[in-house]
C-alpha positions in Angstrom: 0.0 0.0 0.0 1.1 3.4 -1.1 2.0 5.7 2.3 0.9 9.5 2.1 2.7 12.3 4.1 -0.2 14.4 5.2 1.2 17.4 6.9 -1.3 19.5 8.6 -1.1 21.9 11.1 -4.6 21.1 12.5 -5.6 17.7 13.5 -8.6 16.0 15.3 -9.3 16.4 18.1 -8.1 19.7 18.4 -11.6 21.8 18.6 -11.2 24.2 14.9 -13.4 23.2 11.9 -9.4 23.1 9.9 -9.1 19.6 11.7 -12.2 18.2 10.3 -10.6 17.6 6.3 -7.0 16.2 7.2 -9.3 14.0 9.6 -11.2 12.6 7.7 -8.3 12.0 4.8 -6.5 10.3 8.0 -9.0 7.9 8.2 -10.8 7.5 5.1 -7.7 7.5 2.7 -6.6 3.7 3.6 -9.7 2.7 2.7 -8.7 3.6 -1.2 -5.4 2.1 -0.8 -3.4 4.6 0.7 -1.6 4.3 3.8 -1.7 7.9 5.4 1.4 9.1 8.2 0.4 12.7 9.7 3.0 15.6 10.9 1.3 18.0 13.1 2.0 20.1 15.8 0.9 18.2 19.6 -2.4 17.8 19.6 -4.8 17.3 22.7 -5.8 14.2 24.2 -8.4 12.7 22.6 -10.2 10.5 19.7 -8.4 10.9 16.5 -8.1 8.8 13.2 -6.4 5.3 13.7 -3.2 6.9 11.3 0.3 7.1 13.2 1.1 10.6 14.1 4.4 12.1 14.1 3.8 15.2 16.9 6.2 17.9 16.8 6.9 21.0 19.4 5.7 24.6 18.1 6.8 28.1 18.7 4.2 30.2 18.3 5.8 34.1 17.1 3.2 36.1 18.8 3.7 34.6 21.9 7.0 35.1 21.9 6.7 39.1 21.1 4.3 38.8 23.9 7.0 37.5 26.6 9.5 40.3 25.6 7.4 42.8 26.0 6.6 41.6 29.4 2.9 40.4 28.8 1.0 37.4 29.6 1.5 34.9 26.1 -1.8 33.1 26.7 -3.9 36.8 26.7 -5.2 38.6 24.5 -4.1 42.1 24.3 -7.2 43.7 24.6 -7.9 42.0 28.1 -4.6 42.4 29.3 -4.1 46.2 28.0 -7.5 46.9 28.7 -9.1 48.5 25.6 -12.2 48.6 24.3 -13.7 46.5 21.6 -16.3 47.2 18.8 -19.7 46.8 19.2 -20.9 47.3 15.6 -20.5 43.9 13.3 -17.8 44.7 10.7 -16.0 47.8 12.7 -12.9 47.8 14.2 -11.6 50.2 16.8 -8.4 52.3 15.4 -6.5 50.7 18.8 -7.4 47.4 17.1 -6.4 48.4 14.0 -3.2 49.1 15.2 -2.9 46.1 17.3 -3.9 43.9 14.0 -1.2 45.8 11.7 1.2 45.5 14.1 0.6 41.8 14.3 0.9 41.2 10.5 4.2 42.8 10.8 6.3 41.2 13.6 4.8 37.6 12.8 4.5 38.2 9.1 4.2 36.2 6.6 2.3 33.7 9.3 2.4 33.6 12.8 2.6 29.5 13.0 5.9 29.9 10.9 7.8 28.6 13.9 6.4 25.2 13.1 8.8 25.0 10.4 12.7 23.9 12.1 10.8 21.4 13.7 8.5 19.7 11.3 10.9 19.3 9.0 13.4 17.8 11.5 10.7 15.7 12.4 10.4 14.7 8.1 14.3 14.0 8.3 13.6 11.5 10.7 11.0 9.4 8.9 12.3 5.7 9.1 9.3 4.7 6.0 8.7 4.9 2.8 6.8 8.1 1.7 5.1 7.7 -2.2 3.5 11.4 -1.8 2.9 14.5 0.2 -0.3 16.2 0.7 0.0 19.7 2.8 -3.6 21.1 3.4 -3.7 25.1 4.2 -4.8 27.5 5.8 -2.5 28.2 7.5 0.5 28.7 4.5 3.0 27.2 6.9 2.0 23.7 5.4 3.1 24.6 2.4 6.6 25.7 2.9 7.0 22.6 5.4 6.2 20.5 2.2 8.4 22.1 -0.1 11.1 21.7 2.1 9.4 17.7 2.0 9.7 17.3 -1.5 12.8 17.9 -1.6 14.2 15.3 0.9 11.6 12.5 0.1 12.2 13.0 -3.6 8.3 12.2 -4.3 5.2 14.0 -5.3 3.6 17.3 -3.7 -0.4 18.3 -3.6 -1.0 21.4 -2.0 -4.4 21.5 -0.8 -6.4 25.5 0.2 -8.7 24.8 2.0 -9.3 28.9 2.4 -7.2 30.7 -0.3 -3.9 32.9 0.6 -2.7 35.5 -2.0 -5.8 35.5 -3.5 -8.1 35.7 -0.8 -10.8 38.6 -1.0 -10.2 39.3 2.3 -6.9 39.7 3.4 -6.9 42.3 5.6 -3.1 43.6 4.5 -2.4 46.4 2.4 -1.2 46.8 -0.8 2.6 46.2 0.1 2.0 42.8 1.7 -0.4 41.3 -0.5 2.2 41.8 -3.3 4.3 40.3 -0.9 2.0 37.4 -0.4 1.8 36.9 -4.2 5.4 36.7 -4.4 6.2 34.4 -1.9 3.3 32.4 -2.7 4.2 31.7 -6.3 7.5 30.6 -4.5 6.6 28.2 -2.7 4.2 26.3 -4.8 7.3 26.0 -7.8 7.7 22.7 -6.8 4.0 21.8 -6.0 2.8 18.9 -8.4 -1.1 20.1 -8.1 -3.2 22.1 -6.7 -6.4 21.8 -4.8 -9.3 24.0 -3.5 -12.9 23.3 -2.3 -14.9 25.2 -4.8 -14.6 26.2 -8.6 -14.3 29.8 -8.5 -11.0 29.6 -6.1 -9.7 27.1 -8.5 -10.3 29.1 -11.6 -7.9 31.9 -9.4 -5.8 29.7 -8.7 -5.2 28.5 -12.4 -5.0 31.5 -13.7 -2.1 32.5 -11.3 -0.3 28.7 -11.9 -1.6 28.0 -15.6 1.0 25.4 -16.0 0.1 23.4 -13.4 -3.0 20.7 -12.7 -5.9 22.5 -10.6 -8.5 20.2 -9.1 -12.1 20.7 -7.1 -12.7 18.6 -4.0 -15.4 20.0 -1.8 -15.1 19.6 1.9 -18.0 16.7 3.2 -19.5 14.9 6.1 -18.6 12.3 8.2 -22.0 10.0 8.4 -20.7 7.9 11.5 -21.0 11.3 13.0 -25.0 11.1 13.0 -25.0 7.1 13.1 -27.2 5.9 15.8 -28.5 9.6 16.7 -32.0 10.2 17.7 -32.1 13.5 19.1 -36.0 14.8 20.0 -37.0 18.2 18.0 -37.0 21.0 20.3 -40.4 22.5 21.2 -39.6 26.0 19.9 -38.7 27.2 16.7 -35.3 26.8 16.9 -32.4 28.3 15.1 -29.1 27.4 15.8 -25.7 28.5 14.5 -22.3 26.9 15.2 -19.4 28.2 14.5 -17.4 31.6 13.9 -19.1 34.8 13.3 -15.4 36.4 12.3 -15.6 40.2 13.5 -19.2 40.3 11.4 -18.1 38.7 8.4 -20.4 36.6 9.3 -23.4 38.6 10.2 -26.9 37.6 11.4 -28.4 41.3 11.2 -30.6 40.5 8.3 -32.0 38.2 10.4 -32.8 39.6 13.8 -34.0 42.6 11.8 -36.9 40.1 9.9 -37.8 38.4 13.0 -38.6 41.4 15.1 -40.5 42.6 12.7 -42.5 39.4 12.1 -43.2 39.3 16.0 -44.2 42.9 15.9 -46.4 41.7 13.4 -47.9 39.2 15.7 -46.9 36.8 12.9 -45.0 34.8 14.8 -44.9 34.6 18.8 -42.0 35.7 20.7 -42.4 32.5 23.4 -41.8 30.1 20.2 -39.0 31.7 18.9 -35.2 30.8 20.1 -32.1 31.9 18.0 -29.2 29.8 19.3 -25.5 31.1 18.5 -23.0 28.2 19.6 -19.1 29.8 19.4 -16.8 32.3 20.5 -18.4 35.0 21.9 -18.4 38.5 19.6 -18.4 41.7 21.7 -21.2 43.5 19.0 -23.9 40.3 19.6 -25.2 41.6 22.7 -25.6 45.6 21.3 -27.1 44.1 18.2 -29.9 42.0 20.2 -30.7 45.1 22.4 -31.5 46.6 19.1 -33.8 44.8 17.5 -35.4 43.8 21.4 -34.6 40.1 21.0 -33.5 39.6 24.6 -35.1 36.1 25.3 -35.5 35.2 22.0 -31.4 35.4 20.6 -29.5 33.2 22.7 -25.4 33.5 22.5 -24.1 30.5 24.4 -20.2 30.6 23.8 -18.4 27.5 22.5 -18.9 24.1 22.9 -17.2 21.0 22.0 -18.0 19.4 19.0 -20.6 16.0 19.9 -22.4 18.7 22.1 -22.8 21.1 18.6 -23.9 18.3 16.8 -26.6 17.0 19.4 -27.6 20.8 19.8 -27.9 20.8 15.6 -30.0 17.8 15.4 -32.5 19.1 17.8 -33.0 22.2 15.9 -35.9 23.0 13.4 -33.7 25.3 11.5 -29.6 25.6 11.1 -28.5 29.4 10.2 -25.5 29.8 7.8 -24.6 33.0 7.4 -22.9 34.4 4.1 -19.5 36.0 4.0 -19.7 39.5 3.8 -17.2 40.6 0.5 -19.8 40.9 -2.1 -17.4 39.7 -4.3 -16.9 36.5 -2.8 -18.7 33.7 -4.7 -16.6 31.0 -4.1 -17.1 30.6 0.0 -19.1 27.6 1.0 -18.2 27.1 5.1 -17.4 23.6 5.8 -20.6 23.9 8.6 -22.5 23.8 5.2 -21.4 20.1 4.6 -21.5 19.0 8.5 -25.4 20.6 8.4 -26.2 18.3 5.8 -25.3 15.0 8.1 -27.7 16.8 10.8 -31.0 16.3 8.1 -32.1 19.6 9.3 -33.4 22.3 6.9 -30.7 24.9 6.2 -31.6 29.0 6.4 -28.4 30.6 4.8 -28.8 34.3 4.9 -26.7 37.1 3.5 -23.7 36.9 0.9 -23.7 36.9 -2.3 -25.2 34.2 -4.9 -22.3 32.0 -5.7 -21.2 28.4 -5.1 -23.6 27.8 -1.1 -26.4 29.2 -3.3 -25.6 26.6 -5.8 -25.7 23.6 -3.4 -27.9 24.6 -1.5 -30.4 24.2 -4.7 -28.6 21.0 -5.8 -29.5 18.9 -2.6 -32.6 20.8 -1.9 -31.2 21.4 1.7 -32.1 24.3 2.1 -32.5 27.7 0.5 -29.9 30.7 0.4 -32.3 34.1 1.4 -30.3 36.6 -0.7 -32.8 39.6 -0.1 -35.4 40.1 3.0 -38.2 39.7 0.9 -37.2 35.9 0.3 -36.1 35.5 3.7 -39.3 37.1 5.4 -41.4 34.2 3.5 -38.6 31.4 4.2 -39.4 32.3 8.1 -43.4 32.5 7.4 -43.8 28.9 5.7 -41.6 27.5 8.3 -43.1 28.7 11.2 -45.9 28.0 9.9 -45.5 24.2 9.4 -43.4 24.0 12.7 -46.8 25.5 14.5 -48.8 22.7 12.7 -47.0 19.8 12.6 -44.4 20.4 15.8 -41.5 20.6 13.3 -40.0 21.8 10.5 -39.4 19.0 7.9 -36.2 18.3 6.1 -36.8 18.0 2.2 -33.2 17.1 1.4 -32.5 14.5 -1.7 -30.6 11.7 -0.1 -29.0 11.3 -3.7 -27.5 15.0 -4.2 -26.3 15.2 -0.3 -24.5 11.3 -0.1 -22.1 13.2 -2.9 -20.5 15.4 0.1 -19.5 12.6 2.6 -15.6 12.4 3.7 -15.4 8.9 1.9 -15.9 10.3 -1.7 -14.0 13.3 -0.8 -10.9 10.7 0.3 -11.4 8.9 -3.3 -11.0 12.0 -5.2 -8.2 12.7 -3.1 -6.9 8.9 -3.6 -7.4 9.3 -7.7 -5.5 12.3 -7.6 -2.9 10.8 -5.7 -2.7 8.0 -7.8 -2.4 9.8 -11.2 0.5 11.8 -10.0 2.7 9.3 -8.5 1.8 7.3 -11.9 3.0 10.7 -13.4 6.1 11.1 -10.9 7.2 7.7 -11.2 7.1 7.8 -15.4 8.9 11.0 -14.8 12.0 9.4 -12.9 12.0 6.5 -15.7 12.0 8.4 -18.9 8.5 7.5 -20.0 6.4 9.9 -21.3 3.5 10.4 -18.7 -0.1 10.0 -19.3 -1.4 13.5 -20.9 -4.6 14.3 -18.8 -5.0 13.6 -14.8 
């Protein structure tokens, strides 16, 4: 069997939805004839995959600047200076805005980029066979740690984005460092044999920046031993629950609390029904925002929990909130929750964003629908509430066909194909023999 270097810097179970792919690929790969050997920085204690991990230490550069300057490394500035925080979604206080420039700059071009010395020590060290390297990204670290890989192993390299770097619409730089980026980027992936990305817009940016190089689509998916066994009763209100980030508003539910107060001034729907359940870190602009529109009672924030908690407290739920991302240019953004909200068989409400590639699955699996203007999501909330008051739930309308497309099994073949093809492609390569012309 073929042995993959999958080098990741997050891992299961360490709590961040970036564990949840090189998981999965950890334990689905084998079953597609691929043996898989994980680098990683320690993890916690916990369940994980049943592939060996190598476990490395890690310096983290922030921390560090932290200690010299004679703060606390595990704080957050803020706390520990004091300062004030926004409390308007998408706004940043010009104290923050310092803080967040000055960050970019002492730990640039990444902050886990003391991971490096010692993963590739640990690489060195490898006493087994390694046919190819897969590095999966964010954060860019991976990347350089596997061209540093290649180059010892002397076998293939896929670099997989999960979120995009140079090219991200977001990055929050200026103009100087995201040339920078660009630069060091196109560096870096020289040696990379192929490239892969979760949705066909990043791709098409990403072949148009390496057009000489293979560019490939694999979504993220769903674990279905996740939900095996589960029966977990509806809740008795009209629940809608979120879990995950709400990253400083880019991910924001105003649209939403906006239509629902409305509708309950309206007496269209009944404030002791209603509960809108936020699971994840807390944002300092949530509570302000719920004063606002006067949902005190009805918007619950309940801070993070760990994962089998988020999943019980999905499948509970009449409703599960995905909120777009906020760049109106970004089409090609479809959150990982997305695919873990399928497993949960629970009607999806995404609201906000622009149409793009969540509007486009969302219609495919007929999971749920993407409200791109209040008018669409005012009626959304009216025919659901609706049915939930006369039948005690909300049903799921899902084709079984469209959604068993996005499980972590398929996403591990199309990984495993890939894989194949390349080191069928490497290995002609090193022999002189012309390689097959299309993977």
């Amino acid at each position: 069997m073929p042995r993959l270097l999958l080098i990741t810097f997050h891992y299961p179970p360490r709590p961040t939805i970036g564990a949840l792919r090189p998981g999965a690929l950890a334990k689905y790969l084998p079953q597609s004839g691929w043996e898989v050997l994980v680098v990683a920085p320690r993890v916690p204690e916990g369940p994980r995959p049943p592939a060996r991990v190598v476990e490395t230490a890690y310096h983290d550069a922030l921390e560090k600047w932290k200690t010299r300057i004679g703060l606390d490394p595990h704080r957050a500035l803020h706390a520990q200076l004091n300062l004030s925080v926004a409390t308007e979604p998408r706004t940043m206080r010009f104290h923050t805005q310092v803080i967040h420039r000055l960050k970019s700059v002492l730990t640039y071009p990444d902050l886990t980029m003391g991971w490096v010395p010692f993963a590739i020590e640990a690489i060195k060290k490898i006493d087994v066979p390694i046919d190819a390297i897969l590095s999966t990204a964010p954060p860019i670290t991976t990347h350089v740690i596997a061209r540093e890989a290649r180059s010892i192993l002397k076998c293939p390299w896929i670099a997989d984005f999960r979120d995009l770097w140079a090219m991200n619409l977001d990055n929050p730089n200026g103009a100087l460092f995201r040339m920078l980026d660009r630069s060091l980027e196109k560096r870096w992936l020289g040696a990379a044999d192929a490239l892969v990305t979760v949705s066909r817009p990043w791709a098409d940016r990403l072949q148009e920046s390496y057009p000489h190089k293979p560019v490939r689509v694999i979504t993220n998916g769903f674990d279905p031993e996740d939900f095996a066994g589960c029966s977990t009763p509806r809740s008795p209100y009209f629940s809608i629950s979120y879990t995950g980030q709400l990253y400083a508003g880019r991910r924001d539910p105003t649209a939403l609390f906006e239509v629902v107060h409305e509708l309950i001034e309206e007496k269209i729907m009944a404030r002791a029904d209603m509960r809108i359940r936020f699971y994840g870190p807390i944002e300092p602009w949530m509570k302000p925002l719920i004063e606002r529109y006067d949902l005190r009672g009805v918007v619950e924030v309940q801070g993070s929990i760990e994962r089998r908690d988020a999943l019980k407290r999905q499948q509970e739920s009449q409703i599960l909130l995905l909120l777009g991302w906020a760049n109106p240019r970004e089409i090609g953004q479809h959150t990982g929750k997305l695919f873990e909200y399928f497993g949960s068989r629970r009607p999806i409400l995404a609201v906000g964003g622009v149409a793009g590639v969540l509007t486009e699955v969302l219609e495919e699996t007929g999971a749920g629908v993407h409200a791109l203007s209040k008018a669409q999501l005012r009626q959304f909330l009216i025919e659901a509430y609706g049915e939930f008051r006369e039948r005690g739930e909300v049903r799921f309308r899902g084709n079984e066909t469209a959604i068993m497309k996005y499980t972590h099994q398929v996403m591990a073949r199309n990984f495993a194909e890939l894989l194949d093809a390349h080191c069928q492609r490497f290995l002609c390569g090193a022999r002189g023999v012309p390689a097959p012309r299309h993977i």
